[in-house]
Every structure is written in C-alpha cells, then in structure tokens.
C-alpha positions in Angstrom: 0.0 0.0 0.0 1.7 3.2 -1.2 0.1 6.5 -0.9 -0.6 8.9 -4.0 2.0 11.0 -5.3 1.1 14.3 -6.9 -2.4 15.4 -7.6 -4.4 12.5 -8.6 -5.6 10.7 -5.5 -9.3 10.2 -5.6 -8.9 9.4 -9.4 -6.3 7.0 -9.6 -7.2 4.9 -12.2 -5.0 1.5 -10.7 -7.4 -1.3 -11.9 -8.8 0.8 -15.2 -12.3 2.5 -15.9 -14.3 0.1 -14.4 -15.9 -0.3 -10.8 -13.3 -1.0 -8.4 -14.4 -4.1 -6.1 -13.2 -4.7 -2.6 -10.8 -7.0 -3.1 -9.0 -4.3 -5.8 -9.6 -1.8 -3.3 -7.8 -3.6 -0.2 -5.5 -4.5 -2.8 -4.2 -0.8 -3.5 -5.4 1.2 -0.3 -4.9 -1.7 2.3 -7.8 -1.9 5.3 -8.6 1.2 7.3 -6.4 2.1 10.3 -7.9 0.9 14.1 -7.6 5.0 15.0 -10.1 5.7 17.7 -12.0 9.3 18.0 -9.5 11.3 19.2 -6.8 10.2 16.2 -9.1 10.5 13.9 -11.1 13.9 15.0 -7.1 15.1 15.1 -6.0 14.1 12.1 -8.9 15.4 9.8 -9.2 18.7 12.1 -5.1 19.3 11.0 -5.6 18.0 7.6 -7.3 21.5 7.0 -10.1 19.7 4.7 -13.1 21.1 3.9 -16.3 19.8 2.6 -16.3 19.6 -0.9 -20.2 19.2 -1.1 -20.6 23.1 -1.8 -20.5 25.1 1.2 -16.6 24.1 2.1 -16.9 24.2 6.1 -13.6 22.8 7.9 -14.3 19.8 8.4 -12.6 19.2 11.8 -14.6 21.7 12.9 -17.6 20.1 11.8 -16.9 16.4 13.2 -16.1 17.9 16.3 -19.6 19.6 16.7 -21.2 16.2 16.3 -18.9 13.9 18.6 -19.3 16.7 21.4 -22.9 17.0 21.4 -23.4 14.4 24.2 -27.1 13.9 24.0 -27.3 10.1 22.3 -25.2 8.6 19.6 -24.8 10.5 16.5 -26.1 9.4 13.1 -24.2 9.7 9.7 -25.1 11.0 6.4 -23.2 9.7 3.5 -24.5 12.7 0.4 -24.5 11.4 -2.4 -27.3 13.1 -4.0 -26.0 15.2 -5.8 -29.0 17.9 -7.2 -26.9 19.9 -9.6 -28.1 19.1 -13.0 -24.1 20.6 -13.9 -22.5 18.2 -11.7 -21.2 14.5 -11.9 -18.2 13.4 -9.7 -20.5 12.1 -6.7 -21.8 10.0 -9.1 -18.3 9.1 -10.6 -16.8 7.9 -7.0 -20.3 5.5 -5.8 -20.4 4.0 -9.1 -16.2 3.8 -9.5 -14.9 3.8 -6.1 -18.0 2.9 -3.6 -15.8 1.4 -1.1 -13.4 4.4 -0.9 -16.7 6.3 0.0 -17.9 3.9 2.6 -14.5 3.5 4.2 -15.0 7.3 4.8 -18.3 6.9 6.2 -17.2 4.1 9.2 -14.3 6.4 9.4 -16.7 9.6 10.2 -18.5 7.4 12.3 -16.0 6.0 14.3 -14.6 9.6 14.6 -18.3 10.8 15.9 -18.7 7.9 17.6 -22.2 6.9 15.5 -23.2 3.3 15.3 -25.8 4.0 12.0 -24.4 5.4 8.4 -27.0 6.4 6.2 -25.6 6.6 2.2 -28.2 9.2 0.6 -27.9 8.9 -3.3 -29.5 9.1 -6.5 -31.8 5.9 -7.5 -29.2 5.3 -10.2 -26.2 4.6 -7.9 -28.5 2.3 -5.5 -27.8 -0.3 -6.8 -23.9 -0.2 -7.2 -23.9 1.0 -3.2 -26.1 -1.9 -2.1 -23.8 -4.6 -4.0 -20.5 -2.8 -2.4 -22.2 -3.0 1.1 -23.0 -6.6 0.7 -19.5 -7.1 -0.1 -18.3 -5.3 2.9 -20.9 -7.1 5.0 -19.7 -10.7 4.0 -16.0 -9.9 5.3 -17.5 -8.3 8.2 -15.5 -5.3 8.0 -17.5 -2.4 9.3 -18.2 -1.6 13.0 -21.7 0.1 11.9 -24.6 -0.7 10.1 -25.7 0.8 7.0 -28.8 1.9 5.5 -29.6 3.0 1.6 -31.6 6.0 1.3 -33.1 7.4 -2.5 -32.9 11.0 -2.5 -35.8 12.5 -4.6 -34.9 14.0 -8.2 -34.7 18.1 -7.2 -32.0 20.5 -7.2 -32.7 21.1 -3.3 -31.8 16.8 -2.2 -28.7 17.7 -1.0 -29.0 20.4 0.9 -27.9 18.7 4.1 -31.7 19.7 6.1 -33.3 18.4 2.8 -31.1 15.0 3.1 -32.1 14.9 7.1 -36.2 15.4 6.1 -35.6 12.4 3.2 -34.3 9.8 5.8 -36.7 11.1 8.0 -39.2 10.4 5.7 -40.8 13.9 5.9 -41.3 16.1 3.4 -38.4 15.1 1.3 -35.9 16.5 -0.8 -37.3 20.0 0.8 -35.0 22.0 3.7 -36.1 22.7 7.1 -36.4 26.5 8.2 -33.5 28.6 9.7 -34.1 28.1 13.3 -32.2 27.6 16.5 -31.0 23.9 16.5 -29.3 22.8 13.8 -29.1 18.8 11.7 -26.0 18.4 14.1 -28.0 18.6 17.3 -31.0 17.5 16.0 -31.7 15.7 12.8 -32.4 11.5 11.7 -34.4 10.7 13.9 -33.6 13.1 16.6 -30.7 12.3 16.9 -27.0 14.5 16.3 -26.3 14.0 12.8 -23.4 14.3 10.6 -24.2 15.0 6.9 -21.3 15.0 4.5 -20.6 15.3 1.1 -19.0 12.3 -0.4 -16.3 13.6 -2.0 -15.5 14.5 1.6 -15.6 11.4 2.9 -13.2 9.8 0.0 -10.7 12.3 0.9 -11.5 11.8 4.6 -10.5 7.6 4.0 -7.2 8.5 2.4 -5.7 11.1 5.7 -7.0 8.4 7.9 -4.7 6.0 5.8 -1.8 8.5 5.0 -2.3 11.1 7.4 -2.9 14.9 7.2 0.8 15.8 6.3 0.4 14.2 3.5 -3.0 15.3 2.7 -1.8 19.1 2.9 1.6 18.1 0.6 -0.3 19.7 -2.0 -3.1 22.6 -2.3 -2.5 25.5 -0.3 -2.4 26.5 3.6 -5.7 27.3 3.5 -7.3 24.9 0.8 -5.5 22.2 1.1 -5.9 19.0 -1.1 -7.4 18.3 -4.3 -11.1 18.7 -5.8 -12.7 16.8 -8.4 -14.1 18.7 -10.6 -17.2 18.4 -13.6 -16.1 20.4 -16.3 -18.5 21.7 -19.2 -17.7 23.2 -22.5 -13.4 22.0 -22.5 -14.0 18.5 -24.3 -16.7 17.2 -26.1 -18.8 15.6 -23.4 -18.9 16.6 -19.4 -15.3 15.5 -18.2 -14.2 14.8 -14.4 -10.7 15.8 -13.7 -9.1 16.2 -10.6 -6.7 19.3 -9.9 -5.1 20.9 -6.9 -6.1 23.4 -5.4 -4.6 26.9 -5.7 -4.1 25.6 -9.8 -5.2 28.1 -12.2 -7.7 26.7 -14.4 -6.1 27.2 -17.1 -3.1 25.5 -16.3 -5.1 22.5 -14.7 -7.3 22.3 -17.9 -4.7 23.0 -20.7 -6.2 26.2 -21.9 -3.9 28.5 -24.3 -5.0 31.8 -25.6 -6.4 30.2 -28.3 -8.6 28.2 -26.6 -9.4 30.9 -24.2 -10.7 33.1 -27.4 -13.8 30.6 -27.9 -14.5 31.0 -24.4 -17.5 33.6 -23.3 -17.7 33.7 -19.8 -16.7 30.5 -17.1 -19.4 29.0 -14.7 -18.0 28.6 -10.9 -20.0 26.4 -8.6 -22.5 25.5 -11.0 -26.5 26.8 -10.7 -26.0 28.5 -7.2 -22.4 29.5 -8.1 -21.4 32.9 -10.5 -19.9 33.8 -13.8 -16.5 35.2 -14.3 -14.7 36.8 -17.2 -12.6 34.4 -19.2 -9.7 35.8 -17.9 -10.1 36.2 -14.6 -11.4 32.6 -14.0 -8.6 31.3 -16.0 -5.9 33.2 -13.9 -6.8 33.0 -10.6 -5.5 30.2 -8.1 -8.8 27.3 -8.1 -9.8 27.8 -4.3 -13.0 28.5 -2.3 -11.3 31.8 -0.9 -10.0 32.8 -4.1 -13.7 32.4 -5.5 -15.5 34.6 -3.0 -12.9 37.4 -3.3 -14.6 37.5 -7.2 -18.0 37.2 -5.7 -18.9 33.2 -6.7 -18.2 30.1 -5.4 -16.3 26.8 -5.9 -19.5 24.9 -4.7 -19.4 21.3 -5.5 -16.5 21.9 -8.8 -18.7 22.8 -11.4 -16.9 24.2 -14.0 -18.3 25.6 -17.3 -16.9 26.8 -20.3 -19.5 29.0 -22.0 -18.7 28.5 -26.0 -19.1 31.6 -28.2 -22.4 30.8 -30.7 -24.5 30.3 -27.6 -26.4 33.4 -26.1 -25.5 33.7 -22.9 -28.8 35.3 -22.1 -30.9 32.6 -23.0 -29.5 30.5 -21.1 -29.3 32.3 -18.1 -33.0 32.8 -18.6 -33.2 28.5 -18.9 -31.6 28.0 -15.9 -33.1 30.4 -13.5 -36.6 29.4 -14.8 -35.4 25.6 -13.9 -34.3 27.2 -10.9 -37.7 28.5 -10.3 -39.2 25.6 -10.4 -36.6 24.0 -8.2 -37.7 26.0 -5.2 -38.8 25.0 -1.9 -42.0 26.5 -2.4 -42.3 27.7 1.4 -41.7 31.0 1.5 -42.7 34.1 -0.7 -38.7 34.7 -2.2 -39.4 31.4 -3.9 -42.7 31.1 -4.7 -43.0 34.8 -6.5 -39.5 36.4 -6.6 -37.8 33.8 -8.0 -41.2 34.1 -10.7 -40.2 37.6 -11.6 -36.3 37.3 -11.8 -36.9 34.6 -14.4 -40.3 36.1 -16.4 -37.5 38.9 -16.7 -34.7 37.3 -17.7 -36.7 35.6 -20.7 -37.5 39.3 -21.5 -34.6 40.5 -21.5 -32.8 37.0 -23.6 -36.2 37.5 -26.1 -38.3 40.0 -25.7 -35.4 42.5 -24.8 -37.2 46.0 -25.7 -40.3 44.7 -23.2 -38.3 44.5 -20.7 -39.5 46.9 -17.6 -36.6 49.1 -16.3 -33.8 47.7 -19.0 -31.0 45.9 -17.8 -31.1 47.5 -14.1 -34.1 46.5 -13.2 -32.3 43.2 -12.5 -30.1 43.9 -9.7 -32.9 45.6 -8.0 -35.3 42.5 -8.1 -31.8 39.6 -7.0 -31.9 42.3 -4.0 -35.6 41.5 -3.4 -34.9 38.1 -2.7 -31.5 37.7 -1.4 -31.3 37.0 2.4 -35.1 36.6 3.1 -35.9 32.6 2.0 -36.5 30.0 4.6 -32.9 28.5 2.8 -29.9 29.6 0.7 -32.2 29.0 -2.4 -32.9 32.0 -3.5 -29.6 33.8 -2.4 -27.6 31.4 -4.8 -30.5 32.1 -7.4 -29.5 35.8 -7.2 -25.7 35.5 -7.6 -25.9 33.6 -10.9 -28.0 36.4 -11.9 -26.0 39.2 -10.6 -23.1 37.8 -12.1 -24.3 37.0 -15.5 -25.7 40.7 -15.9 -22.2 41.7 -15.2 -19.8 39.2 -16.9 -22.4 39.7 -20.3 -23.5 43.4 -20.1 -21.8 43.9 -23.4 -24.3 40.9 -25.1 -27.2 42.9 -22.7 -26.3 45.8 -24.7 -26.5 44.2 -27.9 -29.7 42.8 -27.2 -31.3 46.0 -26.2 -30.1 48.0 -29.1 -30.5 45.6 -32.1 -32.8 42.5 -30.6 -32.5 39.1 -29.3 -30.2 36.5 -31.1 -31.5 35.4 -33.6 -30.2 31.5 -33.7 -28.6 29.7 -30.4 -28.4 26.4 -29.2 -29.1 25.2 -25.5 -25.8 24.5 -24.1 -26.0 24.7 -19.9 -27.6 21.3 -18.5 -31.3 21.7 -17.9 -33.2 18.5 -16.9 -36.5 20.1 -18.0 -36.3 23.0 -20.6 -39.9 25.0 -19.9 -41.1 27.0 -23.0 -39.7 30.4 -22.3 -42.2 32.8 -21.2 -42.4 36.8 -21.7 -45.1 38.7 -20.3 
C-alpha cells in the first residue's frame, strides 16, 4: 500500500475505468487504520479539509460539533445526492470507487462515535452501493450498520436539512427552516447527525490511511488537497478531472490563448455558483477563498466553459426558470420572486425592448430576494443572476439595441427546458 503521489488521488485509475471491487480496493489502499475518536477527530481537524459538497466548512470543525454533542449517539449521512443538474463526480466515485466512500463513512462514524451510516444517493447509484455493502458485509469489515436511502430527483436533495427530512421520511428533498437547533444537534431521527458530502468522505478515508501531512503536501495552507471537478464546455462531453487546489484553471485544464478566445464567460459552482470573465477565472489560483474574493463560489466543482455561438442570455434565462421551479415553495422569495427574476430574464434574452426598467431593473429584483428565503435557495438564485448581468453586459447591450439573437443552441444542462415565457 503506497500513498498517491502528486495530484491525482481520488482518481487513480489503478485497476482501469471500471468499478473498483473490494478485493481491488484492499488490494491498492490496504484496510482502514484501528484510529479511535480522538486520532481520527485530530487528524482530519489538521488535515485542514473542507467539505467539498458546496459550502466548504472545515471539516474538523464540523466532526467535532457532532462527537461533542453528548445527547445520544450521533447518526451519519453519507450525500451522495448530488441535485446539480451541472455536476457528476458524486456520481463518478459511488459507481467507480464505492468502497473508498464507505471507508470514509465508518471512518466519520467512528470519529463521531455513531453506530448508523445512512448513504443518501440518486436511484441510479443504489444499486452499485447496495452490491458494495454486501461485499463489505460478507467480510465483516465495518463496526456500523448501514442503510440506503433514495434521494428524490430536485435540485434542493442535498442540501444537508433536505437529506435529514428524506431519511426522515418527511417532506423530502425539501430544507427545514432557519431556526435555532441545527441537523448536528438535531436531525435522523432526533438524533446529532453528521451529513457529509461524499467527496468528503473519500478524501477523509485517504488522511486516515496517510495522514494529514500528507494530505496538505499539495493545495494551499488554507485549501489544502485536491477537488474533483465536472467540467463543461473544455471537451466534447462533461469530463471529471481532478486538480489541486490553488491551480489556475487554465493550467489544470490545458487552456492557451487560443482556446481561451472561444471561451465567453466561465461558470463557478454551478446553478447557485457565479460567472466570471474568461480571464479572470482562468488566472486566478482554483480555491473556495480565491472564489469569493470575485464574488462566486467553488460549490461542489462545477466548471463551465460557455462556448461563443450560444447566447449567454438565454440560457441564463433557462436555468433560473429551472431554478424556479426548483424551489422550496415555502416562503414568498421562492414562490414569487424567484417568478419575476426569471419572467424577466426571458425578456430580456427575447423580448429585450419589453423589458421593464432595461438591464437595471435586475439587480434591484436579486436584492428582493436575497437573504429573506426559509434556505440559501434564492440567495444562490441571485448571484448567478447578478453575475451573468455583469460578466455579459456587453451581449445585454447588444440585445437591447438591435434584438434578441436570432439562432442559439441550448448549451448549460437543464433537466426540463420549460417553454420560455415573456409577459
């Protein structure tokens, strides 16, 4: 058993394409350590890993909260459900390397100290999960049970109250209010309860194995390790690749100044993420901190390339109508604002010259929603859209002054594609 070196450690590729089996998987990782709590809560907290579900919380920090809360034995959520339509490497490691995942699950538990792993996934990996587990179960080689959970098909599954309300069997796929007590303290069943990507929890079975000096031998100090990421628009079909972080994009996806010249805008963090310049999102070190200091988001490493020949206002309008229809449908931000910002966005990609207040109008209705829904929903919603009127204002312009394009393709990944609608 030799650790990974360089950047490709959740993608190694020892055994070829297809899914890796437990014998394979011994074979090149070896069995998990015997750490107890305190190794394990130690190593992960100095690892300096964050969750790479979307929201990129330390960790540490967050394992700690569960272990500690001392009311009755923590539950753990395995998320694998993975909403975003622009996303794929969840799906990538429970259908390649399930075992890595669930070796990071009985290591969050045993770090927690929980007894019950739930794996929350798509209805397409199920059955790839449920084989691995019966593997695992034959050679006895977990010190927790496990349970399979199908997450519902919505953009909103993964957020980690949505996953809780799912196993719970209540209201699924749909978060749970703001309010005082959070999943941690209260969530399956009751009970404290750790939800974490998993993505996470692959990385999480490797520093167990190798340790977080390793783990932080590449990245930077503060985002340390790797990210997989689902890139759009660079080859000619969705691609996972795996980079370091602190790369440039460029450099991590092989883009010249050529290449770059085809390129419109660049996606980051997918539906609930922002658009940058071509540029800029090429140039600057790939990191969560890095992201938000341009106002947008690594999320869960969706990466997209927006091609020249596709209006970029169309299919902002596509998405954020998706988007609307994504919602919770619990509060008034979703259930009319979200309405609005989209019936004006398909003005403005359309029907530009109806289009109430011009261009500005669409800064003023993202602030009418930001910071007021029962869940991030909206807020993430509003960036996209904030960040598209800025990253495209020339195309805006062009719209406005001469009309809408006149021939585009859909290019962005949109389960449903509702016939666009201009009032």
């Amino acid at each position: 058993m030799s650790a990974p070196v360089g950047p490709t450690r959740l993608l190694d590729t020892t055994g070829g394409p297809d899914v890796v089996g437990l014998d394979a998987h011994l074979q090149r990782w070896g069995p998990l350590p015997s750490a107890g709590s305190k190794a394990l809560l130690d190593a992960v907290g100095r690892s300096g890993l964050r969750g790479h579900g979307g929201a990129w919380f330390p960790v540490g920090t967050k394992w700690r909260a569960v272990a500690g809360s001392g009311r009755s034995r923590p539950v753990v959520v395995a998320n694998g459900a993975e909403g975003e339509p622009a996303s794929g490497k969840d799906r990538y490691l429970l259908h390649h390397s399930p075992h890595l995942v669930l070796d990071g699950a009985t290591t969050a538990a045993r770090a927690v100290g929980a007894d019950h792993v739930v794996v929350h996934l798509t209805a397409e990996a199920a059955a790839g999960v449920r084989a691995a587990l019966d593997e695992r179960a034959r050679r006895g080689i977990d010190g927790c049970s496990f349970e399979i959970v199908v997450a519902p098909d919505r953009f909103l599954a993964g957020q980690e109250s949505a996953a809780v309300a799912t196993v719970n069997g209540k209201s699924p796929g749909i978060p749970t209010f703001v309010g005082i007590r959070t999943v941690r303290e209260h969530g399956v069943a009751g009970r404290p309860t750790l939800v974490q990507n998993v993505e996470t929890l692959a990385h999480a079975a490797l520093i167990a194995r190798f340790g977080p000096d390793w783990f932080r031998s590449v990245g930077t100090a503060e985002s340390p390790g790797t990210a997989l990421l689902t890139v759009t628009g660079r080859w000619d079909a969705p691609r996972i690749v795996e980079v370091p972080l602190g790369t440039t994009l460029g450099q991590a996806l092989g883009i010249d100044a050529g290449t770059a010249r085809g390129i419109q805008g660049v996606l980051l963090g997918g539906y609930g993420g922002g658009w940058l310049p071509t540029a800029t999102a090429l140039a600057m070190p790939f990191a969560e901190e890095t992201a938000r200091a341009h106002g947008t988001s690594v999320g869960a490493g969706v990466v997209v390339l927006l091609p020249t020949g596709v209006c970029p206002l169309a299919e902002v309008a596509r998405v954020v109508r998706y988007m609307e229809g994504e919602g919770a449908g619990q509060c008034g931000p979703c259930v009319n604002g979200l309405d609005v910002l989209a019936t004006s966005l398909e003005h403005l990609a359309y029907r530009p010259r109806s289009l109430r207040g011009g261009v500005a109008a669409l800064p003023t209705l993202c602030g009418l929603v930001e910071g007021r829904g029962a869940c991030h929903h909206p807020d993430g919603v509003a960036r996209f859209v904030r960040t598209a009127v800025d990253v495209f204002a020339d195309h805006a312009g062009l719209h406005l002054s001469r009309g809408p394009c006149q021939t585009t393709r859909p290019f962005l990944a949109v389960p449903t594609t509702p016939v666009a609608r201009a009032r």
